[in-house]
MIMIKE-983492 format. One record per residue (C-alpha): residue in three letters; x, y, z; residue number from 0; chain. Coordinates in nm, 4 decimals. Layout:
residues N
residu Ala | c1 X | c2 Y | c3 Z | num NUM | chaine A
...
This chain:
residues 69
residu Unk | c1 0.0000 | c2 0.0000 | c3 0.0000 | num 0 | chaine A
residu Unk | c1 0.1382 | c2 0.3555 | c3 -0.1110 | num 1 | chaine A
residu Unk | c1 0.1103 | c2 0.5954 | c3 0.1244 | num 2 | chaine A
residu Unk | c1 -0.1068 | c2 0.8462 | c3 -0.1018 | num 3 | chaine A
residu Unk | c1 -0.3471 | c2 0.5174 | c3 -0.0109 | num 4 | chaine A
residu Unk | c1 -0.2792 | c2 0.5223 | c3 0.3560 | num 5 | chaine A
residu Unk | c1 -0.3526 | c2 0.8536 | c3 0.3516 | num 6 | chaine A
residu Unk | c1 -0.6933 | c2 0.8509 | c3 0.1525 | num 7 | chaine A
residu Unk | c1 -0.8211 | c2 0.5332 | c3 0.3619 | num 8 | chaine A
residu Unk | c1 -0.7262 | c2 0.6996 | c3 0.6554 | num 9 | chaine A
residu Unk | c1 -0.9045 | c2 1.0440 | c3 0.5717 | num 10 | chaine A
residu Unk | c1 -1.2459 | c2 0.8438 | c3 0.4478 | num 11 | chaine A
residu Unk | c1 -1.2241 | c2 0.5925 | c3 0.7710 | num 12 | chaine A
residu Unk | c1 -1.2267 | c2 0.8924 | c3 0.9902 | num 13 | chaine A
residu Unk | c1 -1.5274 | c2 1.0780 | c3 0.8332 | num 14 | chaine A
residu Unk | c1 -1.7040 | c2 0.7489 | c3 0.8061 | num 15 | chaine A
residu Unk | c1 -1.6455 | c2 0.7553 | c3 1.2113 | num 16 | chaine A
residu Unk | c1 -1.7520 | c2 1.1061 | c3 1.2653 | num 17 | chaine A
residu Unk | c1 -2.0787 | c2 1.0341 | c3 1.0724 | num 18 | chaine A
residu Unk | c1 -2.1301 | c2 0.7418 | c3 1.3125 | num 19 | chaine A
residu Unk | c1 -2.0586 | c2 0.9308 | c3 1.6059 | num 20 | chaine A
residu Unk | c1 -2.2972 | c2 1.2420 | c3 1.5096 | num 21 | chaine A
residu Unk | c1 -2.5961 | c2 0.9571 | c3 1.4748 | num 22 | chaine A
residu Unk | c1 -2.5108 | c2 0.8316 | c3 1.7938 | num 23 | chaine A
residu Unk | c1 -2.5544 | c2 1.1557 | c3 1.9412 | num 24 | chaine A
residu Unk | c1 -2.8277 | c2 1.3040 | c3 1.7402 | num 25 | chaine A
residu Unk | c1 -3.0647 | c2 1.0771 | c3 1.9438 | num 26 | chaine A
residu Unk | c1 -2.9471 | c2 1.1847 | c3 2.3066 | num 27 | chaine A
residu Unk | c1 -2.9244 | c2 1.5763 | c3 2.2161 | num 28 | chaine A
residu Unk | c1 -3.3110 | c2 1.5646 | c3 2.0542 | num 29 | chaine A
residu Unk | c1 -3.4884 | c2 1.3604 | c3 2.3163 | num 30 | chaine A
residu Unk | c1 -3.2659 | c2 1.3912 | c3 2.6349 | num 31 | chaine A
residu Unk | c1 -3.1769 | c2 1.0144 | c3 2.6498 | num 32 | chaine A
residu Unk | c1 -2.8671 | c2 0.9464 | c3 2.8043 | num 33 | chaine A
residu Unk | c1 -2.6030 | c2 0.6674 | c3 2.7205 | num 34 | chaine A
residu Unk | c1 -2.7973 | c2 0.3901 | c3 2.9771 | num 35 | chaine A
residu Unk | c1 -3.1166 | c2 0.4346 | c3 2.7867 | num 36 | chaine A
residu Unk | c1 -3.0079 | c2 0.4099 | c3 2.4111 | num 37 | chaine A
residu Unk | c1 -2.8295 | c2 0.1285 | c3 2.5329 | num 38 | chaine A
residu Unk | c1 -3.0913 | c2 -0.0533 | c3 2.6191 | num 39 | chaine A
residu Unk | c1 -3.2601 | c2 -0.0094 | c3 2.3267 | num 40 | chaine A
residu Unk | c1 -3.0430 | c2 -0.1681 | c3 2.0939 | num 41 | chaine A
residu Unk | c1 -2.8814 | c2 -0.4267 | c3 2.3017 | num 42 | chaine A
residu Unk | c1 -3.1427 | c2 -0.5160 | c3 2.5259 | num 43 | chaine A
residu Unk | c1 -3.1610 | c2 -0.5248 | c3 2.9357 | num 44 | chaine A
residu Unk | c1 -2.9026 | c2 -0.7922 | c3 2.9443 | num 45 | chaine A
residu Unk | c1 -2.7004 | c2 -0.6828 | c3 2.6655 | num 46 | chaine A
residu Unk | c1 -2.6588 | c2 -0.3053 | c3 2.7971 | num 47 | chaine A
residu Unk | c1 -2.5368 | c2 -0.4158 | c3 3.1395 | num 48 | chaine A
residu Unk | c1 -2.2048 | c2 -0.5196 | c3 2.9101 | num 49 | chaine A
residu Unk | c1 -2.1766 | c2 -0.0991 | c3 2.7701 | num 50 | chaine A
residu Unk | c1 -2.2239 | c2 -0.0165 | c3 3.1426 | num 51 | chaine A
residu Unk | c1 -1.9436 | c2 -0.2653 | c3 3.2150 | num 52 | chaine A
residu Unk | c1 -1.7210 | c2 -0.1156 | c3 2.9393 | num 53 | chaine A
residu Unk | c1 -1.8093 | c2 0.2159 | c3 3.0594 | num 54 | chaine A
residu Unk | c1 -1.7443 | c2 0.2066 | c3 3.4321 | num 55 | chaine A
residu Unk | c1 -1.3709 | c2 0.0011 | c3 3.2941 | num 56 | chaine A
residu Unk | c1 -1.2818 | c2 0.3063 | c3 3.0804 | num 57 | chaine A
residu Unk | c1 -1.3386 | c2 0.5253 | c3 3.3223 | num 58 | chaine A
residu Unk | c1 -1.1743 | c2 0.3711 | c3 3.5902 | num 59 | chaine A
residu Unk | c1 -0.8613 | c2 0.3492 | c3 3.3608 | num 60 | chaine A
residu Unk | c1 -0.8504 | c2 0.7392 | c3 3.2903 | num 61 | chaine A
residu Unk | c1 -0.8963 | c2 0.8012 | c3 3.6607 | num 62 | chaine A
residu Unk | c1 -0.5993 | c2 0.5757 | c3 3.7335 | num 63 | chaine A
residu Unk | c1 -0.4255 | c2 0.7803 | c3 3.4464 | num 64 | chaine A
residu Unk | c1 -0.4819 | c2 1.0818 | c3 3.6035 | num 65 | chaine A
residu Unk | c1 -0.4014 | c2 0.9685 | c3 3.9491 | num 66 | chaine A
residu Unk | c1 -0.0722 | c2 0.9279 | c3 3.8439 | num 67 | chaine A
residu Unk | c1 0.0317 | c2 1.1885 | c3 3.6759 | num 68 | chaine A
């Protein structure tokens, strides 16, 4: 792969992410749901009790990233 590819897959990956991420928060910002809630809805009761898992982990590991700085 050149890296005039690398480059171009790069570019189109990120605005392919940034159109995911404005969905994801077009929902929250028009009807007040927060993170708990939409989670449900696609992935179920059980299923959103793994996001809340993820979520609590990631923000225990930028606490601990902070706490030692």
């Amino acid at each position: 792969m050149t890296v005039k590819a690398s480059i171009l897959v790069f570019f189109f990956a990120n605005l392919l992410l940034a159109f995911v991420i404005v969905l994801n928060s077009r929902a929250a910002s028009m009807y007040g749901l927060g993170f708990s809630v939409l989670s449900r809805v696609t992935f179920g009761i059980y299923g959103s009790y793994f996001q809340i898992i993820l979520l609590i982990w990631e923000f225990s590991l930028q606490y601990g990233k902070r706490g030692l700085t």
